[in-house]
KOLSE-271788 format. One line per 5 residues: for each residue x negated, y negated, z of C-alpha. Coordinates in steps of 0.02 Angstrom, whole numbers. Layout:
BEGIN
X Y Z | ...
***
This chain:
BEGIN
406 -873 3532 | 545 -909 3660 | 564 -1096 3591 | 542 -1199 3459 | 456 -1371 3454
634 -1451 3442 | 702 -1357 3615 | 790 -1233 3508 | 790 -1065 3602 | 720 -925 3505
846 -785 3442 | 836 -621 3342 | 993 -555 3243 | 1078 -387 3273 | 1164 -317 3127
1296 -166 3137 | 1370 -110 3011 | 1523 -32 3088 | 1680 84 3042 | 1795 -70 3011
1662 -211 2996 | 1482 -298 2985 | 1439 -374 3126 | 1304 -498 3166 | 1242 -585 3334
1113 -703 3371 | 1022 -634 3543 | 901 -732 3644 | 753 -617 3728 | 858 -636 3892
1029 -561 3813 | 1113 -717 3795 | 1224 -729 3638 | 1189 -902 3552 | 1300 -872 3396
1404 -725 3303 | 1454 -691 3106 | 1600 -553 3056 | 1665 -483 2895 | 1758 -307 2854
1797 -205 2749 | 1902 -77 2720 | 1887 138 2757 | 1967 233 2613 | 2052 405 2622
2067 444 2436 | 2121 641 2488 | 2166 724 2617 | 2010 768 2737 | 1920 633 2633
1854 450 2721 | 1737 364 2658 | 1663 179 2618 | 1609 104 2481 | 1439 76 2492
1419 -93 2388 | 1553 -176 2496 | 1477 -130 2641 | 1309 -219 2623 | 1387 -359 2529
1501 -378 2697 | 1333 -378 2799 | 1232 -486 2683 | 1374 -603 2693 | 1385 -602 2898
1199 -630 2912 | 1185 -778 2801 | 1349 -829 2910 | 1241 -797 3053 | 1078 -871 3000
1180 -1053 2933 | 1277 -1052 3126 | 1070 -1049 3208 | 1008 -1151 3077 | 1159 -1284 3136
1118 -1248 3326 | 921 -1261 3301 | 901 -1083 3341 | 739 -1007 3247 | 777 -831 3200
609 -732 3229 | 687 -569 3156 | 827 -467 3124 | 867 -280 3197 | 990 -158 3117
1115 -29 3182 | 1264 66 3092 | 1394 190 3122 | 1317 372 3154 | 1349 523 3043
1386 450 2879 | 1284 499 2721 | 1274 431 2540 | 1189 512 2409 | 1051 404 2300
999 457 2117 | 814 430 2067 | 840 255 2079 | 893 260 2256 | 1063 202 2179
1217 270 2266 | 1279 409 2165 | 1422 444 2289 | 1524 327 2402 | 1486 339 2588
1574 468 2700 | 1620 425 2868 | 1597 493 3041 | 1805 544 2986 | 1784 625 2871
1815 806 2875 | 1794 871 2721 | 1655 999 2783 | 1777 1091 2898 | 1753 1250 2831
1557 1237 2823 | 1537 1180 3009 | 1696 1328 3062 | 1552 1434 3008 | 1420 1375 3133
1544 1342 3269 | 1533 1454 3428 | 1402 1560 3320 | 1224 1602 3419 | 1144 1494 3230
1264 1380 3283 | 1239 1361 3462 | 1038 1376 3453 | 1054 1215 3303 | 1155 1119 3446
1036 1139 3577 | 876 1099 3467 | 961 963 3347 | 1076 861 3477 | 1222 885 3347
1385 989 3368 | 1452 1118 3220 | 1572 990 3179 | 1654 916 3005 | 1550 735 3061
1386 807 3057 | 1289 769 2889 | 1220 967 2920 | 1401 1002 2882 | 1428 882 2740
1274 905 2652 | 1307 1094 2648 | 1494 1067 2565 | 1390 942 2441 | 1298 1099 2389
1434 1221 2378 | 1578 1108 2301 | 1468 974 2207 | 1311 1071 2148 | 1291 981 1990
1295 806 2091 | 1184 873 2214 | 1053 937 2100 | 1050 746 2039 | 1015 703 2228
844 623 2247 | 889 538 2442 | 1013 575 2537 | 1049 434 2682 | 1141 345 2791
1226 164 2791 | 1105 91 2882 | 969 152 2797 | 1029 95 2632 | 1034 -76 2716
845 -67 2794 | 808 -30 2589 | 897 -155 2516 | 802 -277 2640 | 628 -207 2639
626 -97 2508 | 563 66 2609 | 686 196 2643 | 666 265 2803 | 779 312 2957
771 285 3145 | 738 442 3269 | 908 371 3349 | 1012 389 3179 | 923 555 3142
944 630 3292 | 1141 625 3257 | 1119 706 3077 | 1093 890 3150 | 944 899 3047
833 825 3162 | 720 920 3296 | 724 833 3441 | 558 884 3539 | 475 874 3389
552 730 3309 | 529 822 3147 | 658 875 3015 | 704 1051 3075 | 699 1179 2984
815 1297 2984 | 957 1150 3015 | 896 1099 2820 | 920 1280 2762 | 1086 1271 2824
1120 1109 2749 | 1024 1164 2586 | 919 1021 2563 | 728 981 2565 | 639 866 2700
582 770 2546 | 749 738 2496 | 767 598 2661 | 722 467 2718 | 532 444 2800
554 446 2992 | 507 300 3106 | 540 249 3277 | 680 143 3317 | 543 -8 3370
467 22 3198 | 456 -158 3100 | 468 -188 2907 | 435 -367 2850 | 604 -430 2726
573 -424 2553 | 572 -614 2456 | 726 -555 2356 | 808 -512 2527 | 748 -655 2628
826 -769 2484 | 974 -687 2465 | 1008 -707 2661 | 916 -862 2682 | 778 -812 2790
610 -827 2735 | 500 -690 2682 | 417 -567 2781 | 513 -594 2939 | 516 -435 3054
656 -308 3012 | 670 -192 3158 | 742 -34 3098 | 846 2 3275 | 953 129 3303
1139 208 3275 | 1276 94 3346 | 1319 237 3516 | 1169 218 3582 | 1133 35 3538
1267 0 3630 | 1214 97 3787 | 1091 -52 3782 | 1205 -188 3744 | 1285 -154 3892
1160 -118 4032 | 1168 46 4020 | 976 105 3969 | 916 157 4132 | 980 353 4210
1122 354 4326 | 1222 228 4203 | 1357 280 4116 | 1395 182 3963 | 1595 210 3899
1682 121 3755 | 1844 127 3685 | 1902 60 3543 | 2015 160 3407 | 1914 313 3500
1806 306 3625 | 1627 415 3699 | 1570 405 3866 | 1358 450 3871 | 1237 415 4006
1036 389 3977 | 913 522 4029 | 732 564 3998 | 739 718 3910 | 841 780 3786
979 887 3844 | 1167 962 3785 | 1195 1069 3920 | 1231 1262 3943 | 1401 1277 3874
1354 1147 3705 | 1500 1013 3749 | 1380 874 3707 | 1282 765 3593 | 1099 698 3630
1059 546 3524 | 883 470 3550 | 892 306 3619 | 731 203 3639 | 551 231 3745
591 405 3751 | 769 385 3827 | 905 510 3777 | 1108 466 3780 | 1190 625 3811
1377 642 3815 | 1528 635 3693 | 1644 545 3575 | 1801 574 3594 | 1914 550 3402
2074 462 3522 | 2073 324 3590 | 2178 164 3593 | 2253 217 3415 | 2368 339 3542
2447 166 3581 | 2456 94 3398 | 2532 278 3340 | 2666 250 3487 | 2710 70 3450
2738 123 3271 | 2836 272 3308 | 2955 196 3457 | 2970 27 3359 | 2866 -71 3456
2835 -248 3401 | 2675 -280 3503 | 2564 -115 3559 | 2542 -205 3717 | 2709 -209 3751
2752 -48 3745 | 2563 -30 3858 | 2637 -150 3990 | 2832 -42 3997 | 2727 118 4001
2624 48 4159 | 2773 34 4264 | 2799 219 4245 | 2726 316 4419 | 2562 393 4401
2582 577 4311 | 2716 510 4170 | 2843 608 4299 | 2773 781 4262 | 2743 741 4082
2557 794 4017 | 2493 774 3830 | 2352 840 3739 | 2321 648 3633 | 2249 749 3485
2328 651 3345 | 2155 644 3239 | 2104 804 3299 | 1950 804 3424 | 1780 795 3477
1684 827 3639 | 1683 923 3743 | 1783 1042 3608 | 1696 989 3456 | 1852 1048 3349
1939 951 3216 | 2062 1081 3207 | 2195 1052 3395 | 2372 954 3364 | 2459 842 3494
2529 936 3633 | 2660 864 3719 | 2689 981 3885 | 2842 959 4014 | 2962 858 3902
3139 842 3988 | 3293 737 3928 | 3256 597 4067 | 3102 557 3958 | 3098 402 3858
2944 313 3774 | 2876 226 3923 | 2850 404 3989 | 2771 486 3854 | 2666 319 3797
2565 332 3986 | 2575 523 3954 | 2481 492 3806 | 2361 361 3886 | 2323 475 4032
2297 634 3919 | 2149 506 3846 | 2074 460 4003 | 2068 645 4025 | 1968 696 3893
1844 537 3945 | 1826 629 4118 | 1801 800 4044 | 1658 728 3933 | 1589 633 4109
1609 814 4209 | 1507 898 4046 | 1368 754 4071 | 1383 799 4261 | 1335 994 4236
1183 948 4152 | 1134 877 4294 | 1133 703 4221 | 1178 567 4388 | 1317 464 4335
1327 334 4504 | 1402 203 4394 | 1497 150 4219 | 1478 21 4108 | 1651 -2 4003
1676 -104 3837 | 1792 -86 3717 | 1950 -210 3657 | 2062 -55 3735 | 2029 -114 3897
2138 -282 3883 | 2275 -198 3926 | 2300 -154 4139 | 2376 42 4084 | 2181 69 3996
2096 7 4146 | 2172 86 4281 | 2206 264 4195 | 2031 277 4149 | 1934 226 4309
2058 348 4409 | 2014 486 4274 | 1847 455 4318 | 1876 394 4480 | 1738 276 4458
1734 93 4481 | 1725 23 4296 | 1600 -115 4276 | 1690 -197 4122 | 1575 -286 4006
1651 -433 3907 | 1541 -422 3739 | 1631 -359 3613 | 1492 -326 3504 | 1381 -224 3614
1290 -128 3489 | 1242 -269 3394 | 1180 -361 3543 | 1100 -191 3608 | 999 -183 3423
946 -358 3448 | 875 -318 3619 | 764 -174 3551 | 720 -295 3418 | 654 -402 3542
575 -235 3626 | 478 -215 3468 | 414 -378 3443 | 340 -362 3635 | 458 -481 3704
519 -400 3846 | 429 -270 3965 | 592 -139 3944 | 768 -123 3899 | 775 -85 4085
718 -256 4112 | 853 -350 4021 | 981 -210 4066 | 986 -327 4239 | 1041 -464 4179
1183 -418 4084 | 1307 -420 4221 | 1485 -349 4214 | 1612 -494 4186 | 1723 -396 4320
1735 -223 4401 | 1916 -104 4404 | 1916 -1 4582 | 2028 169 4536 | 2177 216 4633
2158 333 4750 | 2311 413 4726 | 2311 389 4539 | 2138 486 4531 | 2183 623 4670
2324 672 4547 | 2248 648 4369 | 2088 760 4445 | 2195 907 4497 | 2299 887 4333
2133 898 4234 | 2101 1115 4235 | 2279 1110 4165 | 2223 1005 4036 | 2053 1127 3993
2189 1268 4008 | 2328 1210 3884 | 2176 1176 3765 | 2103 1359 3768 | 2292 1396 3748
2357 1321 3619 | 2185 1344 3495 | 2232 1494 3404 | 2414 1390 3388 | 2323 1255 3306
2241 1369 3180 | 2408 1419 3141 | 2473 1260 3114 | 2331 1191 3012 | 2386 1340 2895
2556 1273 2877 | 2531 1100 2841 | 2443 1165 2688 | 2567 1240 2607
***
């Protein structure tokens, strides 16, 4: 399988279906990249709380970058022996009987459900469902969304006869059996994770029926393409479609980082930090996720909601032309911003808080600020809630003894040098910039028994270079970090409050 007659190294295709865009690569068995296919599409907020995709443009965005894909191969004399598939987590459509979309798709962002998971959060139901699920009490989770469906839309939800995610609308539409990965369910809150079972009690909460989703599989699981599909995309007709996993923990993969002790962090718009482990674990005080991985491998850790879009909001706000100009001014400001320290909770936030509720913060403003100071404020309050999630994966007892970072964020020096000084971690920086789609393809070559582990290939994807933190960069971002936990705890029943007014 690892050739073809004409030379023509073998290659399988990784699919994501991201927040911003479908992605496709073309992976050989040893995780080389032979060609790549990208087209978006857009998020929508039609009200306030509200984010969501449509589902039609979606697929017809990934249909369109595999047959981009498969024509680049076909041109290189690459046979495609399959296809794998990963999306963005949390996101859930509703199908009518059918299996139609009767709803468009919400979004990891969206946050319409804030009232349903308030309910669960820091409650002993709420807790015990984190622990035994993987999944927070937070406005994401499809626990949360599915129980708003059945309080504000009762008459659509009676109509309900799936309810899904992205990707597994796409592993329909291209097999025609709906089913979900353990990695994409184990991010629902609905999923038991010892069991690998729908859970009980997280479907009473989320008032819907185990035979109301998807059938569960393993992320390895393989579905041969439908003729309609294999037409439509130009590949023929029962070629292996590996269901793979949701795009965090693909990614984990698609960087190296499959095997305990490696820390996988990306950052992007947002950014999560999660490290590989082989059991499933949040730890005692619930300030992280667990997402199954692969071969019985967990990812626990956190996503964090800010990320490099603290850098976009401050170019727009200061008048920026370039966001990297404003990165490179703010990195000639001293370590510290000169006493300046900022909560970066512009979209609200995730681990290790798991609250959608906190504002921006801005602590120790003086006159003598200007924008430079408050734009590597803003960076370092990021690369401060990175190393919180990192110390929550630490208390689990979860080695961390080294990081693989991806992520278009880290172009800029300011992202690089902030974050591996939070951390105070060498970062091994990884150059693909589609990671989980390369990471799917690589457990689509695990499934078709083409490589021994993802451990295996995890050695040969190298880091294109490695960041070494500043001493006395991370000596005085680690004794600014309790400050940071403090003003948090501080400021929550402020937030609350001002949540309240921006309502009226």
């Amino acid at each position: 399988m690892a050739g073809a007659p004409d030379g023509g190294e073998a290659v399988l295709l990784g699919v994501d279906l991201g927040s911003t865009a479908a992605k496709v690569v073309a992976a050989t068995r040893g995780a080389r990249v032979r060609a790549r296919a990208e087209r978006g599409y857009a998020l929508r907020a039609d009200r306030a709380d509200e984010v969501v995709h449509d589902p039609e443009q979606v697929l017809v965005a990934g249909l369109g970058a595999l047959r981009d894909c498969v024509r680049l191969c076909a041109e290189a004399r690459h046979p495609v022996v399959g296809l794998a598939l990963t999306g963005s987590l949390h996101s859930v459509i509703a199908l009518d009987d059918a299996l139609q979309p009767l709803t468009p798709s919400l979004s990891w962002a969206d946050n319409r459900a804030l009232e349903q998971a308030e309910r669960l959060r820091g409650q002993p139901r709420g807790r015990t469902l984190h622990r035994e699920t993987g999944t927070p009490a937070h406005p994401m989770a499809p626990r949360s969304k599915l129980a708003w469906f059945a309080e504000r839309e009762p008459d659509l939800a009676a109509r309900v006869r799936c309810w899904c995610g992205i990707k597994d609308l796409a592993a329909y539409r291209l097999t025609g059996r709906m089913v979900t990965d353990h990695s994409s369910a184990s991010a629902t809150g609905l999923l038991d994770l010892r069991g690998l079972a729908w859970h009980p009690d997280a479907l009473d909460v989320a008032r819907v029926r185990a035979d109301q989703l998807p059938e569960l599989v393993a992320p390895t699981a393989a579905l041969p393409l439908s003729a309609p599909a294999g037409r439509a995309a130009g590949l023929p007709p029962g070629l292996p479609v590996v269901v793979g996993g949701g795009n965090g923990p693909m990614a984990s993969v698609g960087v190296g980082a499959a095997t305990p002790g490696t820390g996988a962090l990306s950052l992007g718009m947002g950014g999560a930090f999660r490290v590989v482990r082989d059991t499933p674990e949040v730890g005692e005080r619930c300030e992280l996720f667990c997402h199954s991985v692969v071969d019985g491998l967990w990812a626990v850790g956190g996503a964090i909601s800010n990320g490099g879009v603290v850098g976009e909001w401050a170019a727009d706000a200061f008048g920026a032309e370039e966001p990297e100009d404003l990165l490179d001014e703010a990195a000639l400001v001293p370590g510290g911003a000169r006493g300046l320290v900022v909560l970066p909770y512009l979209l609200g936030e995730r681990a290790p808080w798991w609250d959608p509720l906190p504002r921006c913060a801005v602590l120790g403003l003086r006159r003598e600020h200007g924008r430079a100071e408050l734009t590597r404020a803003l960076v370092e309050g990021v690369g401060q809630q990175l190393a919180l999630v990192r110390d929550a994966v630490l208390a689990t007892g979860a080695p961390v003894r080294t990081v693989r970072a991806s992520g278009e964020s880290f172009r800029a020096a300011l992202w690089r040098d902030v974050v591996s000084a939070a951390l105070d971690t060498p970062l091994e920086l990884c150059g693909e910039r589609d990671p989980a789609a390369l990471g799917t393809a690589l457990v689509g070559w695990r499934a078709l028994g083409e490589i021994p582990s993802l451990a295996a290939v995890g050695d040969q994807l190298r880091p294109d270079h490695v960041v070494e933190p500043d001493p006395a960069l991370a000596r005085r971002l680690g004794s600014a970090r309790p400050l940071v936990r403090r003003a948090h705890e501080a400021l929550q029943g402020l937030s609350v409050d001002l949540a309240r007014l921006s309502e009226e």
